[in-house]
Each structure stands twice: as structure tokens, then as C-alpha cells.
C-alpha positions as CSV (number, residue, x, y, z in Angstrom):
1,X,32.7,206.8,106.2
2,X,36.0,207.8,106.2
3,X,38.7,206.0,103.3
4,X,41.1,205.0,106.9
5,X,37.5,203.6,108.2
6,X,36.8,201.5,104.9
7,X,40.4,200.0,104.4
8,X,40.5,198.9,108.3
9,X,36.4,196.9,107.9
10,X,38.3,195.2,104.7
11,X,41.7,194.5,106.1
12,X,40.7,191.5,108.2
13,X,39.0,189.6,105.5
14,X,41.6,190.0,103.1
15,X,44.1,189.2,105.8
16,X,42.3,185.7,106.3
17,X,41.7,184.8,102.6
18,X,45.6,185.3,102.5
19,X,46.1,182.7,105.2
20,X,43.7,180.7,103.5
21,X,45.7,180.5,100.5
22,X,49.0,180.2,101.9
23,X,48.0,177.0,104.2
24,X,46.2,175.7,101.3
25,X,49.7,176.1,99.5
26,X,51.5,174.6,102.1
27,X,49.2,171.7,101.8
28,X,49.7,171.1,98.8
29,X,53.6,171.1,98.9
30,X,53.2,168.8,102.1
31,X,50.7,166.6,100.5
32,X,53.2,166.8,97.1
33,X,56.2,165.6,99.5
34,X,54.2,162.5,100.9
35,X,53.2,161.3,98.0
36,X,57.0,161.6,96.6
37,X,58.1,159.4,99.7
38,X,54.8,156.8,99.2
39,X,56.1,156.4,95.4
40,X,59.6,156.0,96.9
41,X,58.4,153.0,98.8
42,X,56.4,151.6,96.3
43,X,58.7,151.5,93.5
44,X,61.3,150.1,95.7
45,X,59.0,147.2,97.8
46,X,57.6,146.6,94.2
47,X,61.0,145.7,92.6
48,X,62.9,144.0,96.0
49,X,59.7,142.7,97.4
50,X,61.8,144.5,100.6
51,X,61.0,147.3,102.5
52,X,64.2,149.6,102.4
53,X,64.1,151.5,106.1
54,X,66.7,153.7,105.0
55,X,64.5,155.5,102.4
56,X,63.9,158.3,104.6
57,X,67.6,158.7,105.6
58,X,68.4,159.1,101.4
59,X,65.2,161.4,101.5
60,X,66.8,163.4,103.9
61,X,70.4,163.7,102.3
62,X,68.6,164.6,99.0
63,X,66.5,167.2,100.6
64,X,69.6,169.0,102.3
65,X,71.3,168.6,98.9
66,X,68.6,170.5,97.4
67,X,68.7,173.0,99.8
68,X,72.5,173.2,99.7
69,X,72.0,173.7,95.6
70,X,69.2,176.6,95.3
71,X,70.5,178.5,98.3
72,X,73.9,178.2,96.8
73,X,73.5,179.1,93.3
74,X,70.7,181.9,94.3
75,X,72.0,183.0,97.4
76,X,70.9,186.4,97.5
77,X,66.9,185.7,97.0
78,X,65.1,184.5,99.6
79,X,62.3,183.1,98.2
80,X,64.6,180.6,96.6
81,X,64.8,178.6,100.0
82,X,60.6,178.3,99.7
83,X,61.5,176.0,96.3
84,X,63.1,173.0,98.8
């Protein structure tokens, strides 16, 4: 076997365990982003006794903001749109 021949039968297993890890990432940050909004919920039904349906609406404001923010003050790297 040829070095071109081994790299190619490793290439699609290392592709998938990269996949792997980047959904399991992704997950994570989704999972992270729920439980931010349940907590939201929580603390506010917990104090007012009142479910606030405009939580998601002042979710959404403060998730542009943030995006607004990083992209603004690193504006040049893109990786700094991932931390949103």
C-alpha cells in the first residue's frame, strides 16, 4: 500500500468522528441555551407567580445584542460570530 492509498481508507473515519464532535458541540450549546430560557421562566414565574410571555421576545433582543457586540468589537474574526 501506497501512503495516497492509506490516507484515503483513514479519511472517512476521521471525517465522521469530526462530525461527531461538532454535533455533540452543537448539542451542547443548544441544550446550554434551553436551559438559560427554562431558568428564565423559573426565576420569573417563581417571583410573580405569572408567566411573562414576552420572555422570549427579551431573549431575542439580548441575543441580537450579543451578536451586535462580538461581531462589532472583533469584526475581523469569524469564529467570533460561533460565541453568540
Amino acid at each position: 500500500m501506497n501512503a495516497p492509498a492509506v490516507c484515503a481508507i483513514w479519511e472517512a473515519p476521521l471525517e465522521s468522528v469530526q462530525l461527531f464532535l461538532q454535533q455533540l458541540i452543537n448539542g451542547i450549546q443548544i441544550g446550554a441555551v434551553y436551559a438559560l430560557i427554562a431558568v428564565g421562566y423559573t426565576m420569573v414565574y417563581g417571583v410573580l407567580r405569572f408567566i411573562n410571555f414576552a420572555h422570549g421576545d427579551v431573549y431575542m433582543v439580548g441575543a441580537y445584542l450579543g451578536l451586535f457586540a462580538v461581531t462589532g468589537l472583533l469584526a475581523h474574526q469569524v469564529p467570533a460570530v460561533q460565541m453568540v
